[in-house]
C-alpha positions in Angstrom: 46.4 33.4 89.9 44.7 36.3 89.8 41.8 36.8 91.4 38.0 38.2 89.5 36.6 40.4 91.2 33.3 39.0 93.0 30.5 40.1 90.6 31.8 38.9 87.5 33.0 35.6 88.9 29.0 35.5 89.7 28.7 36.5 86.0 31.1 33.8 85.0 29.4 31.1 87.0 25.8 32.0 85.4 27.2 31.7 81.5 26.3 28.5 79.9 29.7 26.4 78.6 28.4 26.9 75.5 26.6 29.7 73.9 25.4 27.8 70.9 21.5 29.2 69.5 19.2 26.5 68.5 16.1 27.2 66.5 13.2 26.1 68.5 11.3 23.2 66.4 8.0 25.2 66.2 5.5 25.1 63.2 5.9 28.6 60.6 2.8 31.2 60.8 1.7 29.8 57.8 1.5 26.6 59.0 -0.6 27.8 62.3 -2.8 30.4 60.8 -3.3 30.3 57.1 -5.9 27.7 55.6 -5.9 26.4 52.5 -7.1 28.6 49.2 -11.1 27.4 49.5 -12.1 28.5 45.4 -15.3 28.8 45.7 -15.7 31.4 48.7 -16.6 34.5 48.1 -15.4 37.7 51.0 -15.0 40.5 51.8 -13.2 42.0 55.1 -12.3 45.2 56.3 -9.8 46.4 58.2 -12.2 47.6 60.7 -13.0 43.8 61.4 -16.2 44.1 58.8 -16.6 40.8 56.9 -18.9 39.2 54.6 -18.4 35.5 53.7 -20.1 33.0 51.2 -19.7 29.4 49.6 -20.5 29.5 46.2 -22.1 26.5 44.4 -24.5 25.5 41.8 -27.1 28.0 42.0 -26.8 28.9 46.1 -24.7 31.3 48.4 -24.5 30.0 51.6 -22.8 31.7 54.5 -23.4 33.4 58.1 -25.1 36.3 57.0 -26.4 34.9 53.3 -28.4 32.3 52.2 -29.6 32.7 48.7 -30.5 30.5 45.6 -30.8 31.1 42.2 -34.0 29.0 41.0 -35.4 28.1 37.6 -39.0 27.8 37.4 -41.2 27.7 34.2 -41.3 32.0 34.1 -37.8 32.7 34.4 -35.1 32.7 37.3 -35.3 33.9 40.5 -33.1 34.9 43.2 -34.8 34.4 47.0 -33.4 33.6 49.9 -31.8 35.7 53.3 -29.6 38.5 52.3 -27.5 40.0 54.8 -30.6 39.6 57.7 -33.5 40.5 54.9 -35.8 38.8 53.0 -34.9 38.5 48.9 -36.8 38.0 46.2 -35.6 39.6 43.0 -36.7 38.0 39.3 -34.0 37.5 36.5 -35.3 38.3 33.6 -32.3 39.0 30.5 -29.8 41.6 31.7 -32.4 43.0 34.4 -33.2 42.0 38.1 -36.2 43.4 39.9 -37.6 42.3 43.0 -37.7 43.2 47.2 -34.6 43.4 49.1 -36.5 43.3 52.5 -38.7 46.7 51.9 -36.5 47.9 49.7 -36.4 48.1 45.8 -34.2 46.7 43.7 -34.0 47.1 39.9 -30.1 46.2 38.2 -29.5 46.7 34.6 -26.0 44.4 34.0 -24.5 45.5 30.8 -21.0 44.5 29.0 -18.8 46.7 27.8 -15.3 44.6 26.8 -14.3 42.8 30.2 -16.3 44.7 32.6 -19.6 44.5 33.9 -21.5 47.5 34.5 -24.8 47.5 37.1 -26.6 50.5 37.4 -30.0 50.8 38.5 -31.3 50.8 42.3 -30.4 48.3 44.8 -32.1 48.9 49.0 -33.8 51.8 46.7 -30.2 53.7 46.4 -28.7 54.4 43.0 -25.9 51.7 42.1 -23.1 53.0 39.3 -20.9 50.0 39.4 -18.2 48.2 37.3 -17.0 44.5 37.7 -13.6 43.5 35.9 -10.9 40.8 36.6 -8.4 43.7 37.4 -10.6 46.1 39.3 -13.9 46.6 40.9 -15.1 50.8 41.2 -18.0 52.8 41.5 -21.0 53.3 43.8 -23.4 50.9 45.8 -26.2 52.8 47.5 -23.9 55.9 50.0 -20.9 53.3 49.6 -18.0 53.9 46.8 -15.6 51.0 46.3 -12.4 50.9 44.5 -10.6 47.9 44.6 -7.7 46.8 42.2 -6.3 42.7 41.5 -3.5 42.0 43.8 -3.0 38.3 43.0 -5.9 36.6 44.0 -8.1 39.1 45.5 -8.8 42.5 45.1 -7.5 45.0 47.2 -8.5 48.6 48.3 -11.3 51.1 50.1 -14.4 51.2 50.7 -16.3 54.6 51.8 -20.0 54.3 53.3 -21.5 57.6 54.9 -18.3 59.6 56.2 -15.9 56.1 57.0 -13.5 54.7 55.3 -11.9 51.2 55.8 -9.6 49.1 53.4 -10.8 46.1 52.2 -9.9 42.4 50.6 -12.4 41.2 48.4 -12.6 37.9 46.8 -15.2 37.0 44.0 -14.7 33.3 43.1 -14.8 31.9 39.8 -18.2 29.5 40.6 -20.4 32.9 40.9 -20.0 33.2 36.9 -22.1 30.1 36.6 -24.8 31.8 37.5 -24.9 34.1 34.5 -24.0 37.6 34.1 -26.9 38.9 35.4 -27.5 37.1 38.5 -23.8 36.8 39.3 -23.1 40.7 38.6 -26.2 41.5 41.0 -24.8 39.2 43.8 -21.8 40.6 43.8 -23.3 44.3 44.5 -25.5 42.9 46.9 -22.6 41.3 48.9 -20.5 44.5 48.6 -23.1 46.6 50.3 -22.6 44.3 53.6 
């Protein structure tokens, strides 16, 4: 018989009889990371690890940095609450809003024009150009440009504020329409400056 030299015999010894590969029993990515679709949230996150998050119901927008209702009283609607970390208090008055965004000014004119929204005006006293459609969000917030285009259910692209640019998933759900045009078109710019 002849004989193996002494390192592979080593070798030889170490080999399992069988070399059979089982798939370990473990739970998919999805499974361990992604949650459930939650309709009524509103975000926005950056690749730089920015984010902005709301739940969106009847009248309120309620999340870390945002706590906001839309009230009805007998001389119109109002929108008041915390705002990313300032005070608002904007009145709703037809396609307008005008009101204090801590110190700040704002005054939104929300227009329709086909399937788009269009705010212009001042929001944090910084000229807002901006249009809202179901296939792409663009213009100008204040220094910050977005342009962001329907990939499923979010929209998808950059955002540019001073001299940095970071790309972005944002998610407007469908319960912010309840609010009206004006009101929901205004909170959406609002969120998008965070």
């Amino acid at each position: 018989m002849p004989r193996l030299p002494l390192p592979l015999l080593a070798l030889s010894l170490l080999a399992p009889a069988s070399c059979v590969y089982e798939e370990p029993n473990t739970p998919s990515q999805e499974a361990l990371y992604d949650e459930p679709a939650r309709p009524n949230d509103f975000f926005l996150q950056g690749s730089g690890g920015h984010v902005v998050y709301a739940t969106i119901g009847e009248g309120t927008a309620i999340g870390p940095v945002v706590n906001v209702g839309l009230y009805a009283e007998d001389d119109g609607k109002f929108l008041r609450g915390l705002m990313l970390g300032k005070t608002l208090s904007a009145e709703v008055r037809g396609p307008e809003v005008e009101g204090l965004w801590g110190a700040e000014p704002i005054r939104l004119r929300v227009t329709r024009m086909e399937k788009r929204l269009h705010v212009e005006g001042l929001l944090r006293g910084r000229i807002t150009d901006l249009w809202i459609g179901p296939e792409a969000i663009t213009g100008t917030i204040g220094l910050c440009g977005i342009d962001v285009t329907r990939r499923g259910q979010i929209h998808e692209g950059s955002l540019r504020c001073g001299g940095s640019m970071e790309m972005v998933s944002v998610r407007i759900p469908e319960a912010l329409s309840g609010w009206g045009e004006t009101a929901s078109a205004a909170m959406v710019a609002m969120l998008l400056t965070g």
